[in-house]
N, C-alpha and C positions, 0 to 999 in steps of 0.2 A: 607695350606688352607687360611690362613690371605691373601698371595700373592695373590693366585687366588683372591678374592674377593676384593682384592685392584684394582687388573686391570679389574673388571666386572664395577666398579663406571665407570673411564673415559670413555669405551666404551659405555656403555648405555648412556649418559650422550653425548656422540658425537651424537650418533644415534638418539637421542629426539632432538638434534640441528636441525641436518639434515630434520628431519619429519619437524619440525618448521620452516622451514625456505622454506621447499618443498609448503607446507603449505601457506606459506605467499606470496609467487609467482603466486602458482598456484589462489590463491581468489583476488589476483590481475590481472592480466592475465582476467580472470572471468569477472571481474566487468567491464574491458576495452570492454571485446568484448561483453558485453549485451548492451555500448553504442549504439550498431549499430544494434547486433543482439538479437530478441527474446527469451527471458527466453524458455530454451527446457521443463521445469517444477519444481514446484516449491514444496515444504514439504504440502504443507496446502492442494493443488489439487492432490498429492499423497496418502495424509492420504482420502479428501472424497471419490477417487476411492476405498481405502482399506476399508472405514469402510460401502459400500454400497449407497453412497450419489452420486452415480456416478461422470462422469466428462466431461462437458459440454464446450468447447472454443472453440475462432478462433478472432484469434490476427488479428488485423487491425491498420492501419498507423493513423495519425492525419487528413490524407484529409479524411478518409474515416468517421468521429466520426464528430457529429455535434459540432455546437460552445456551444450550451444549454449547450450539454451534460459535456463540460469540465469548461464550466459556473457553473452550479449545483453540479460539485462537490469542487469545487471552496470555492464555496457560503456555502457547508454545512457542508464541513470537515476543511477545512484551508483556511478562508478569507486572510491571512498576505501569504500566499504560494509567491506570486513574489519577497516578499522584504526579508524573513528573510533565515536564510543559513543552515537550514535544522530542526531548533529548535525552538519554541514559549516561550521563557520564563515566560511571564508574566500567560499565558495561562498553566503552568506546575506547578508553585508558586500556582495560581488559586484550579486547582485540587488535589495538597497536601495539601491545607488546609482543602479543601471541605472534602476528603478522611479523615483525622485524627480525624473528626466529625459526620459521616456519613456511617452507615455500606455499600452503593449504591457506589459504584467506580466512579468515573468519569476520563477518560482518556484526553489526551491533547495532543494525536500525532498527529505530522502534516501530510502532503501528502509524503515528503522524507521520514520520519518515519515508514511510513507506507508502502513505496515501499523499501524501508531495512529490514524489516520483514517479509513482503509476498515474497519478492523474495529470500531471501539469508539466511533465517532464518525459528522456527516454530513458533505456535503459544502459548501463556504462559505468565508469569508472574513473573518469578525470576529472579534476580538479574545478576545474569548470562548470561539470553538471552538480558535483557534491555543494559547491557553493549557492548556484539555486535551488537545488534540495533545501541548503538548511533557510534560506528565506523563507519560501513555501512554506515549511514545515512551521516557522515561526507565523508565520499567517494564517494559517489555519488552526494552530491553537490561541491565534486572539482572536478569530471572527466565527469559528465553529464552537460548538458545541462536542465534549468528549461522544458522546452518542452516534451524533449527524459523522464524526471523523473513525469508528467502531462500525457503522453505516454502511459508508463510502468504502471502507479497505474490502468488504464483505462483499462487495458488491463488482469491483473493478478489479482486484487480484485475482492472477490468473491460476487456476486450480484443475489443467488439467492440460493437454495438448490444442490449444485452441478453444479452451474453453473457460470460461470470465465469471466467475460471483457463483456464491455458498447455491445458488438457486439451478444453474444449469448442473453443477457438479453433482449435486445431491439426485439431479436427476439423473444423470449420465451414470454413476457410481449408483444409485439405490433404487430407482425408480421409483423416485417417491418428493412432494416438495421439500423446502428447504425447513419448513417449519414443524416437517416431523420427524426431523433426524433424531434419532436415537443420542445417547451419549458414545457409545463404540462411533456409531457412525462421524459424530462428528470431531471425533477424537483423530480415524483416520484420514477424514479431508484435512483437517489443521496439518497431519505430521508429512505429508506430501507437497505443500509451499511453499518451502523452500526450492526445490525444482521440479513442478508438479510434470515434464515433461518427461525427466529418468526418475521419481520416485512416484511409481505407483496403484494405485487398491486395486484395480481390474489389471494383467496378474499384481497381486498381493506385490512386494517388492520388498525384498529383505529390511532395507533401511526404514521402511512404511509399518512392516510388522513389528519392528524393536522400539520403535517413534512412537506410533500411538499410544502403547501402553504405558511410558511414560505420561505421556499427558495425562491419560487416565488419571495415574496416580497425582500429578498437579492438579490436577480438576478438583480431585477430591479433598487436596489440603484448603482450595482456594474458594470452594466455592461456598463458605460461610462468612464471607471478607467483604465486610458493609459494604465498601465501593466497587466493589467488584460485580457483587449484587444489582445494587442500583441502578448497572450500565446495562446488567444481562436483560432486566426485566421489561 
């Protein structure tokens, strides 16, 4: 009996390699070909089709999304997005202090952050999921492109009750594509993402009418900012 169970150790113990390492390939593999090709679907647009929140998308390219639109969200989630490498420090320092005083959360992800968790991850809070966040988040800024990672968050964050990328929103909200959003207009899809299911443009929504005009006014400091530029166009 001792035998047997001596030689059950190594083989399991190969066998969790093996998965482990199948594992490591294959979410590599993954992250290579969402460079180029479109996330087939993600946990968070899985869970609002399961739990009745339906599911609303239609992934569109860069040319097809206005400049506002990648302006605004720019402006209202991550002004530092061109220059830092997938992380805000000063901005993370910021919200653990605020948090350790404050029963109201304040978060500090960035835009890579944010397309590491909506695409490759679910939604939550523990330590656990925050840890493959920041791997994700660190692979996608070595094997993407800031544009293609600008792209992807446009495309797969959820901007509305059941409804998925700057392209169905813009329809749902303006009836119009994503590529002819106005600057107002894409000022107010940006200031409703943070919970686009209680802040939002169809009725107006107090937090949605104080938010966008802010961004406005970001918009307009930022949008003469070489790199900021580079990424809208």
């Amino acid at each position: 009996m001792a035998l047997k169970t001596k030689g059950i150790v190594p083989r399991t113990w190969r066998l969790l390699k093996r998965i482990f390492i199948f594992l490591f390939i294959f979410q590599l593999f993954y992250i290579l070909i969402l460079k180029w090709v479109d996330p087939p679907f993600t946990l968070t647009q899985l869970g609002s089709l399961v739990t009745g929140h339906g599911l609303k998308r239609d992934y569109v390219n860069m040319k097809e999304i206005s400049p506002y639109a990648k302006l605004a969200v720019i402006c209202s989630e991550d002004q530092l997005f061109p220059d830092h490498d997938g992380f805000d420090f000063k901005s993370i320092e910021k919200a653990m202090k605020h948090n350790q005083k404050s029963k109201s959360l304040h978060g500090a992800s960035t835009i890579s952050q944010q397309v590491a968790k909506n695409v490759f991850l679910w939604q939550g809070r523990s330590w656990f999921r925050k840890a493959l966040e920041t791997y994700f988040t660190f692979m996608i800024e070595l094997l993407w492109s800031k544009k293609r990672i600008l792209e992807v968050y446009l495309n797969v964050s959820e901007m509305g009750d059941g409804i998925f990328g700057i392209e169905c929103s813009a329809r749902n909200n303006f009836n119009k594509p994503a590529k002819n959003l106005t600057r107002t207009e894409a000022a107010m899809i940006a200031a409703c993402m943070p919970n686009p299911k209680k802040y939002t443009i169809k009725p107006l929504s107090k937090y949605v009418a104080v938010r966008y005009q802010w961004i406005l006014v970001q918009m307009t400091h930022l949008q003469d900012d070489d790199e900021i530029e580079a990424l809208i166009q």
